[in-house]
C-alpha atoms as an extended CHARMM CRD file, in Angstrom:
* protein
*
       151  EXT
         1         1  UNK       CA            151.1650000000      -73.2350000000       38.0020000000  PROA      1               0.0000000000
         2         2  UNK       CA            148.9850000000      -70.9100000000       36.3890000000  PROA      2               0.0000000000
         3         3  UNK       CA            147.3040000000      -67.7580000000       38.3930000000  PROA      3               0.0000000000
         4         4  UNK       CA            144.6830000000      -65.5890000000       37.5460000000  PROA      4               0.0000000000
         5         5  UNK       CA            145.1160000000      -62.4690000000       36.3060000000  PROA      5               0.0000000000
         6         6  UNK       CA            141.5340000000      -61.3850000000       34.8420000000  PROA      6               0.0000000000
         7         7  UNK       CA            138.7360000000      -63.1800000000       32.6430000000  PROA      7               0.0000000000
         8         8  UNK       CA            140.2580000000      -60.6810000000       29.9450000000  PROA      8               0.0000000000
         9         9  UNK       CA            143.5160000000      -61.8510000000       29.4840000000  PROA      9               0.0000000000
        10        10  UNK       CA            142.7410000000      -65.8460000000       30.6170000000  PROA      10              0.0000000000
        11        11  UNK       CA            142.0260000000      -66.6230000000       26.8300000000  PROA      11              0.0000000000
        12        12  UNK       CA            145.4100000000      -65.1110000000       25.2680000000  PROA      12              0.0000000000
        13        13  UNK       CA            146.9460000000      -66.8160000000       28.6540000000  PROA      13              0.0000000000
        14        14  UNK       CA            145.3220000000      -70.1250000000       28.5460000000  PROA      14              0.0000000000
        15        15  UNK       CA            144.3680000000      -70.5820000000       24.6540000000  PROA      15              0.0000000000
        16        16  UNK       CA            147.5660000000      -73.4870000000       23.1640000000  PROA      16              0.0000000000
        17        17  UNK       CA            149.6040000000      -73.5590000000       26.5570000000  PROA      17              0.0000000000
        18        18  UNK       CA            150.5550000000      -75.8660000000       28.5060000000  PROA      18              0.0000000000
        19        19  UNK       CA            149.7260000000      -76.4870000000       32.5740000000  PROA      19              0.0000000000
        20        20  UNK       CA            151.6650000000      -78.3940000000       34.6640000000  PROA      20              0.0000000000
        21        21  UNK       CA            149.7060000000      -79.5240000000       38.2240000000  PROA      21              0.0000000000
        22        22  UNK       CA            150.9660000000      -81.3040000000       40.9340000000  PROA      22              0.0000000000
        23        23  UNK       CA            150.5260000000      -84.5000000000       41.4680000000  PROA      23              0.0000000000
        24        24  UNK       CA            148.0550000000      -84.3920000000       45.1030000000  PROA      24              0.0000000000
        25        25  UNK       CA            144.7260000000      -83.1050000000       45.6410000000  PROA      25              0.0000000000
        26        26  UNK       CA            145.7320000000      -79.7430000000       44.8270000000  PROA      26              0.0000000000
        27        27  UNK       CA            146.5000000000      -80.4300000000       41.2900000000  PROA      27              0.0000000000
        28        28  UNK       CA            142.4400000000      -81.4910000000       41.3950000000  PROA      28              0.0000000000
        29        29  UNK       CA            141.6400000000      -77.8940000000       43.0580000000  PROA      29              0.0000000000
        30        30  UNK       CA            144.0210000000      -76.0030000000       40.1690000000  PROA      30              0.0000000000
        31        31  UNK       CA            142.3780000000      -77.7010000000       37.5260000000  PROA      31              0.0000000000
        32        32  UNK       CA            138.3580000000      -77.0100000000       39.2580000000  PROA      32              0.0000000000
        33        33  UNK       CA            139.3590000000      -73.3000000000       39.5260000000  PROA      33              0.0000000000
        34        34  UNK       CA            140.9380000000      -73.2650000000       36.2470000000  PROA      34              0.0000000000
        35        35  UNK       CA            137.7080000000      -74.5640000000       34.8130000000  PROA      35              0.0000000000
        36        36  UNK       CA            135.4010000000      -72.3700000000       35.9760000000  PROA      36              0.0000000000
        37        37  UNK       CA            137.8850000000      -69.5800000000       34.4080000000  PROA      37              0.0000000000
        38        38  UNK       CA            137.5700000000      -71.0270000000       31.3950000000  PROA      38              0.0000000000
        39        39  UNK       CA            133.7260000000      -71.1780000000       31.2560000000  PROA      39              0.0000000000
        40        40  UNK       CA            133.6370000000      -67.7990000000       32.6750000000  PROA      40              0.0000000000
        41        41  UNK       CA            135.8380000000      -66.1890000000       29.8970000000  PROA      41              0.0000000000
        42        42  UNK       CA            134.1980000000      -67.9550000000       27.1390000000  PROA      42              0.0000000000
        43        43  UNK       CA            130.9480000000      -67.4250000000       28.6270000000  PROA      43              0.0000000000
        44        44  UNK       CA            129.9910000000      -71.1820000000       28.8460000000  PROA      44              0.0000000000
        45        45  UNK       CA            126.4020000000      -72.2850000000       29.6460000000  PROA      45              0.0000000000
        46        46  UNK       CA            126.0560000000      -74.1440000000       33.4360000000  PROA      46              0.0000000000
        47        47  UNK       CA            124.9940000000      -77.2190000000       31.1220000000  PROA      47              0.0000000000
        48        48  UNK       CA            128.5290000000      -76.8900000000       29.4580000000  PROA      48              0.0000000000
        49        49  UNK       CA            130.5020000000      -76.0430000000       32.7570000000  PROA      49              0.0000000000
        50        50  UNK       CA            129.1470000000      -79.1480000000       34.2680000000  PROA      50              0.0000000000
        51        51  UNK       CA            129.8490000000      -81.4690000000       31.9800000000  PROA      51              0.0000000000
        52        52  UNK       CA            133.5540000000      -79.9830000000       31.5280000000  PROA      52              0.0000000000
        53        53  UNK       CA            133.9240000000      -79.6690000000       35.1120000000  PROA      53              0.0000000000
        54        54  UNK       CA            133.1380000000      -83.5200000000       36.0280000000  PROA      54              0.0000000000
        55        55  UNK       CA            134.8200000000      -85.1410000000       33.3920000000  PROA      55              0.0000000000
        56        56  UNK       CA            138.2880000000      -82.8790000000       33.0360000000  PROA      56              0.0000000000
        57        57  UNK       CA            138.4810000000      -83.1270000000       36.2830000000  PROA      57              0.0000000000
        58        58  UNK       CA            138.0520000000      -87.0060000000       36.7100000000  PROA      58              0.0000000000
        59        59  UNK       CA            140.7590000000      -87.2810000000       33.6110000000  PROA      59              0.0000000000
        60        60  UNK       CA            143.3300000000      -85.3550000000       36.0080000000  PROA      60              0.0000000000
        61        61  UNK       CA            141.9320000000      -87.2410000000       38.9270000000  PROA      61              0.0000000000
        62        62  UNK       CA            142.5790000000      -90.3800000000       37.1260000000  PROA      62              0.0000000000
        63        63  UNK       CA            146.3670000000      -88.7400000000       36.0830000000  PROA      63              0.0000000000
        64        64  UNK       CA            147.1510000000      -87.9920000000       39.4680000000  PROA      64              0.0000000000
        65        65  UNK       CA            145.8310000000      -91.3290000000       41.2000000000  PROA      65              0.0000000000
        66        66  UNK       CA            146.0580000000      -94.0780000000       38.4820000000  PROA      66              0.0000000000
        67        67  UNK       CA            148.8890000000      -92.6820000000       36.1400000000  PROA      67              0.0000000000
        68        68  UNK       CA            151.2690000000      -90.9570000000       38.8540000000  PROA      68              0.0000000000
        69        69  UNK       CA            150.2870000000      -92.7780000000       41.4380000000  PROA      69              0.0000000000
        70        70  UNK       CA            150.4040000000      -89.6350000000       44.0020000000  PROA      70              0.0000000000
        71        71  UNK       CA            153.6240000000      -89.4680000000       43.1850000000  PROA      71              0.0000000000
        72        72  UNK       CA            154.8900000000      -85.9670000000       44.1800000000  PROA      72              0.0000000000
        73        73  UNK       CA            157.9230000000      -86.1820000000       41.8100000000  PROA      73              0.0000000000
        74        74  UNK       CA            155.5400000000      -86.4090000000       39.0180000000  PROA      74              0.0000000000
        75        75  UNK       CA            153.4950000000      -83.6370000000       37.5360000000  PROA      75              0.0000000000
        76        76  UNK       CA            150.2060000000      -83.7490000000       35.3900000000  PROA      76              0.0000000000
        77        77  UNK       CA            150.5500000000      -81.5660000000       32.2060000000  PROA      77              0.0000000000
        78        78  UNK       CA            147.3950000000      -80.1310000000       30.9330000000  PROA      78              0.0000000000
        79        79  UNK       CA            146.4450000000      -78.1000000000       27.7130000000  PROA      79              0.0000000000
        80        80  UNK       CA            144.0040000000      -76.1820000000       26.3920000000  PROA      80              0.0000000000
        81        81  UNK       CA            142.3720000000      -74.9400000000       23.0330000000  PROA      81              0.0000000000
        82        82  UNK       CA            139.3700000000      -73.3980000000       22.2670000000  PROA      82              0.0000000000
        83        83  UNK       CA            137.9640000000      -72.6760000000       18.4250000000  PROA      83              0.0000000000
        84        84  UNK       CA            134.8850000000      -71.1810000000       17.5310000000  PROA      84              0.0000000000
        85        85  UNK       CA            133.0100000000      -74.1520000000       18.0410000000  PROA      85              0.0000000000
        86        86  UNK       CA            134.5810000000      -76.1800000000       20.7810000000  PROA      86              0.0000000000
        87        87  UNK       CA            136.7920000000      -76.2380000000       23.3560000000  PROA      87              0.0000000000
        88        88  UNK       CA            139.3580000000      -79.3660000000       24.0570000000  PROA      88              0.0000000000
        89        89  UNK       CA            141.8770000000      -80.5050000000       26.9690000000  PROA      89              0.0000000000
        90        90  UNK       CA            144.6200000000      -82.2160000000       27.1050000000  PROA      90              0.0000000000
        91        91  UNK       CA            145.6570000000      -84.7740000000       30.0400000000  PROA      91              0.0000000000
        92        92  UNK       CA            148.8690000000      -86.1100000000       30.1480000000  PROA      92              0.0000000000
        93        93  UNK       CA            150.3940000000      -88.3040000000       33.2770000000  PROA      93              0.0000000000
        94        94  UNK       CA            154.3890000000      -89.0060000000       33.6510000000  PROA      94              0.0000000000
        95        95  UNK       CA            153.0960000000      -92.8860000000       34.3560000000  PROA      95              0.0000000000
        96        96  UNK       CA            153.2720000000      -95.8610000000       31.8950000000  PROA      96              0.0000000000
        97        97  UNK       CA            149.6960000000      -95.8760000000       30.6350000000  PROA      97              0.0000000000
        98        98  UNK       CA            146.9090000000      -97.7830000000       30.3620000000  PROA      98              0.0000000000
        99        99  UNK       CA            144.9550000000     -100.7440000000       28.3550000000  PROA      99              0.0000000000
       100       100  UNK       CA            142.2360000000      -98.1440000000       27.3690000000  PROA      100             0.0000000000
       101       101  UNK       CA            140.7270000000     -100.7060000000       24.8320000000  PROA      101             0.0000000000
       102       102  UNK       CA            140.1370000000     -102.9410000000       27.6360000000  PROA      102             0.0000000000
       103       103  UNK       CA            137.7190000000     -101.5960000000       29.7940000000  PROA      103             0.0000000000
       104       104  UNK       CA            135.6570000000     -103.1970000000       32.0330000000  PROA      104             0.0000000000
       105       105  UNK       CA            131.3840000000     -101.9750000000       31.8090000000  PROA      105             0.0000000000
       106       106  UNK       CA            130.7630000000      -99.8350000000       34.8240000000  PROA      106             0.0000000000
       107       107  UNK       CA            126.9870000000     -100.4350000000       34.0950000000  PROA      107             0.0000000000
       108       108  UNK       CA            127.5750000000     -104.3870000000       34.0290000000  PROA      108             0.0000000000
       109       109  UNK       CA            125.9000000000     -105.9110000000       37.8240000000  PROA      109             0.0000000000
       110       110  UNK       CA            129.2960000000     -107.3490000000       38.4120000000  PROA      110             0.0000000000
       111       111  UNK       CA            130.9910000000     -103.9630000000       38.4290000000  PROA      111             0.0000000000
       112       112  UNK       CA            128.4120000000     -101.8520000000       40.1390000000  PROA      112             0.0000000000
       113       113  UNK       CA            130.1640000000     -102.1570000000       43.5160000000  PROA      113             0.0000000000
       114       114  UNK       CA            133.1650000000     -101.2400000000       42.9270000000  PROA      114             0.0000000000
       115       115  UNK       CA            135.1200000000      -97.9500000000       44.1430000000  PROA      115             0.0000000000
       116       116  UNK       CA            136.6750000000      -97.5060000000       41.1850000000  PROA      116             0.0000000000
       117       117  UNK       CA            136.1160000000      -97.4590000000       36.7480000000  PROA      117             0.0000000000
       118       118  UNK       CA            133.3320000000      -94.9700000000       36.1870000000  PROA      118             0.0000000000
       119       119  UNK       CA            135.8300000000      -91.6950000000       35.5420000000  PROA      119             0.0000000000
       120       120  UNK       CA            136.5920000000      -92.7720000000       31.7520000000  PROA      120             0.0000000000
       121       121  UNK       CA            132.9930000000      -93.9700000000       31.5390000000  PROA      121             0.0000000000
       122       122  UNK       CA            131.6630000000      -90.0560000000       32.6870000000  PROA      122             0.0000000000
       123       123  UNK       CA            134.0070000000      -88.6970000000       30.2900000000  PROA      123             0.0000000000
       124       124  UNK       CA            132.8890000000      -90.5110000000       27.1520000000  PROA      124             0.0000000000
       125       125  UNK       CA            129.4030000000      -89.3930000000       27.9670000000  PROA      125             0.0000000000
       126       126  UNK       CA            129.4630000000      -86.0380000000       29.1910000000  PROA      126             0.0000000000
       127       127  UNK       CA            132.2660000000      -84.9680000000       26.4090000000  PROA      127             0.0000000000
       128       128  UNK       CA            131.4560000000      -84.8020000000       22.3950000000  PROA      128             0.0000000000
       129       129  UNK       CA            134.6990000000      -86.7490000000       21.8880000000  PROA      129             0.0000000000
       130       130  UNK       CA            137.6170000000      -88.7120000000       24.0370000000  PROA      130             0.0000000000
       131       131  UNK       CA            141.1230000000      -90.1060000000       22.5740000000  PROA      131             0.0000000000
       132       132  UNK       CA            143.4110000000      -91.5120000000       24.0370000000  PROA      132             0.0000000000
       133       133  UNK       CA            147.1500000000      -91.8810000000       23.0450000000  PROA      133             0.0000000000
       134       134  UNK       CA            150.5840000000      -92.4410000000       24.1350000000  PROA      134             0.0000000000
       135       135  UNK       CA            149.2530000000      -95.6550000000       25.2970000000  PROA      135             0.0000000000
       136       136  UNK       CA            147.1900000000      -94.2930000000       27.5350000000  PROA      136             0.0000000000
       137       137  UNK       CA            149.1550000000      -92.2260000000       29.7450000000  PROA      137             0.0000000000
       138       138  UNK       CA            147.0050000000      -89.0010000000       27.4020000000  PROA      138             0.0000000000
       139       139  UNK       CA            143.7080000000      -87.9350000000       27.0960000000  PROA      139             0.0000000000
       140       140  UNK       CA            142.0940000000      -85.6660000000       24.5560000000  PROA      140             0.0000000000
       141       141  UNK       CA            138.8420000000      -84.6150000000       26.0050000000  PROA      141             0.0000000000
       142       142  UNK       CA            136.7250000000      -82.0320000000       23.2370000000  PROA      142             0.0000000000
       143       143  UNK       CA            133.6000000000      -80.5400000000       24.1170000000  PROA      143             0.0000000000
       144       144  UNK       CA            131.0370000000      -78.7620000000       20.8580000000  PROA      144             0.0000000000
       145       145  UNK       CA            130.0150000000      -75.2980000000       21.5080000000  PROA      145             0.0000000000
       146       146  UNK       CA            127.9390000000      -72.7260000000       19.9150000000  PROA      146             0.0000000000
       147       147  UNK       CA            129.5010000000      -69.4500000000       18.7310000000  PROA      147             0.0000000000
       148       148  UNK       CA            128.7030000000      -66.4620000000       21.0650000000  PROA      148             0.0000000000
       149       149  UNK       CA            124.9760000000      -65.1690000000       20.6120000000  PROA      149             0.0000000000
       150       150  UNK       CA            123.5510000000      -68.5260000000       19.4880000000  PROA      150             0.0000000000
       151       151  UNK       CA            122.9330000000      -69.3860000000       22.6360000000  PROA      151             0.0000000000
């Protein structure tokens, strides 16, 4: 688990690690506070913050829930990079994946009802770009930023 220190240090901290979170509603709260570190440091518009905030955290929602199925004996491992122009997670579950080519339309009348199957839907439209790998059990979630100052 990662704790934090100061906005200062969170890049050199943060920047090509890895995270591991629990596997519960904590891991959610973690990554949510972890988040708005991130944005903080790198100075992140609230347009930016909000779109990283719903869909990382519906990709380790969707770790915890679909891929580790609450299991407490599994973790969620999480990464981070950041570049001059974007900033990308990683989410990767301990479960045996997913048919992510197989999805069924959120949008579509006969899926509007349903609890469940907008999560990957948010992140493909609030996130510049979304793999998926290790058949399925990974998600690379990138977002585009501007440098500093060209805001």
């Amino acid at each position: 688990m990662l704790t934090k220190s100061s906005p200062d240090k969170a890049s050199g901290l943060l920047n090509g690690q890895q995270l591991e979170l629990p596997s519960g509603a904590e891991g959610i709260h973690i990554m949510e506070k972890l988040i708005e570190m991130i944005c903080s440091t790198y100075k992140l518009g609230e347009d930016h913050y909000g779109n990283i905030l719903v869909a990382v955290t519906e990709a380790v929602n969707n770790a915890i829930y679909h891929g580790n199925k609450a299991n407490p004996g599994k973790k969620v491992h999480v990464g981070f990079k950041t570049n001059t122009t974007s900033v990308s997670f990683s989410v990767r579950d301990e479960g045996s994946g997913f048919d992510f080519n197989n999805l069924p339309d959120p949008t579509d009348p006969s899926n509007i009802e349903k609890p469940s199957g907008r999560g990957i839907f948010l992140m493909k439209h609030l996130a510049d770009d979304v793999q998926f790998s290790d058949g399925g059990s990974c998600v690379s979630i990138s977002f585009n930023i501007l440098p500093v100052g060209n805001n």
